[in-house]
C-alpha positions, 0 to 999 in steps of 0.5 A, spaced: 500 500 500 502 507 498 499 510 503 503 504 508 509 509 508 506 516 511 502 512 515 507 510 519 510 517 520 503 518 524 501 512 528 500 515 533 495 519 530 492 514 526 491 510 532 488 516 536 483 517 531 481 510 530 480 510 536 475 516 536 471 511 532 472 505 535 469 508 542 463 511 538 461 505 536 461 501 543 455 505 547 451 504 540 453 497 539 456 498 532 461 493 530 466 498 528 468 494 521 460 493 519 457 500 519 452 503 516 453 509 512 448 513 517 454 510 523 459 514 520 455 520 518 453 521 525 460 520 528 462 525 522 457 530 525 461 530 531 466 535 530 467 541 530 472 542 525 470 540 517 478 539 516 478 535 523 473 530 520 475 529 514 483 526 516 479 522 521 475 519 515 482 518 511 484 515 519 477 510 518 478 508 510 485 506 512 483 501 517 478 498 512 483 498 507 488 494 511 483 490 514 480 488 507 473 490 510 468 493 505 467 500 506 460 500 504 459 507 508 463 513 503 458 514 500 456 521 495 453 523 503 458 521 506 463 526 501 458 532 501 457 532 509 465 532 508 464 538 504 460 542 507 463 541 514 470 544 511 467 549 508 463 551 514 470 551 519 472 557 520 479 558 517 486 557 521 489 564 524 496 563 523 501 566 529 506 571 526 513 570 525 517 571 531 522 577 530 529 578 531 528 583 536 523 579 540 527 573 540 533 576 542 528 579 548 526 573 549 532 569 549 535 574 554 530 574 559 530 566 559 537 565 559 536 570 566 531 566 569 536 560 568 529 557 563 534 553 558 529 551 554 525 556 553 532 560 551 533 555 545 526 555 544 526 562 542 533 562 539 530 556 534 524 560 532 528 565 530 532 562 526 528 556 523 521 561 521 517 557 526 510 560 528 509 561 535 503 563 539 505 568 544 503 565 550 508 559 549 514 564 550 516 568 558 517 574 558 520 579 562 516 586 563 522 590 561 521 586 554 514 587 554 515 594 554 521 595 550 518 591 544 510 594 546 506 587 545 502 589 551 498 583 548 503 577 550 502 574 557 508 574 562 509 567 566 511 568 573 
């Protein structure tokens, strides 16, 4: 199979969304390889991201697919649903880039509360571009009012 190699990048997330679906269907008594198109359509209806449910959908055809079981359940409904759940889901906010000025604050201020952790974190979010929700980053009130971010959270 093709899909074995990516597939195998992600177990664990593939065996967390399958076993989304498996523990749905225990209270309702359906047997997780024979459902019924309406079964998969009700547990698709559950989430609250479009895009979440269609990757667990993919996570579910993969199990049908290795278990050679029937997938009776993707029908023309199953992909409208997919669809309009996607489109419904509001879009993904993207955390701005990490500047130069602020990763040089935020490095110095956890070097100097002995966070070395923290210190490589901001030094690498410099450096490799990665997006950084502000909350994750300490921050040291002479930084904070230096930079003028008065949005960002100061940990303790």
């Amino acid at each position: 199979m093709k899909m074995t190699a990516s597939i195998q990048l992600s177990q664990a997330q593939y065996a967390a969304r399958i076993s989304s679906w498996v523990s749905f269907c225990h209270p309702y008594g359906i047997h997780p390889l024979a459902p019924l198109e309406d079964d998969v359509l009700g547990w698709v209806g559950l989430f609250k991201d479009g895009r979440s449910a269609k990757t667990y959908v993919t996570a579910l055809r993969w199990l049908f697919a290795r278990m050679r079981a029937p997938i009776t359940w993707d029908t023309p409904a199953l992909q409208l649903l997919l669809r309009g759940s996607v489109k419904l889901s509001p879009a993904v906010k993207r955390a701005p880039a990490i500047s130069g000025r602020w990763a040089a604050a935020l490095a110095l201020c956890a070097w100097q509360r002995k966070e070395y952790d923290n210190y490589l974190f901001a030094v690498l979010a410099f450096t490799f571009g990665f997006r950084v929700k502000a909350e994750l980053l300490p921050l040291c009130f002479d930084a904070l009012a230096e930079g003028g971010h008065s949005s960002l959270a100061i940990f303790r």
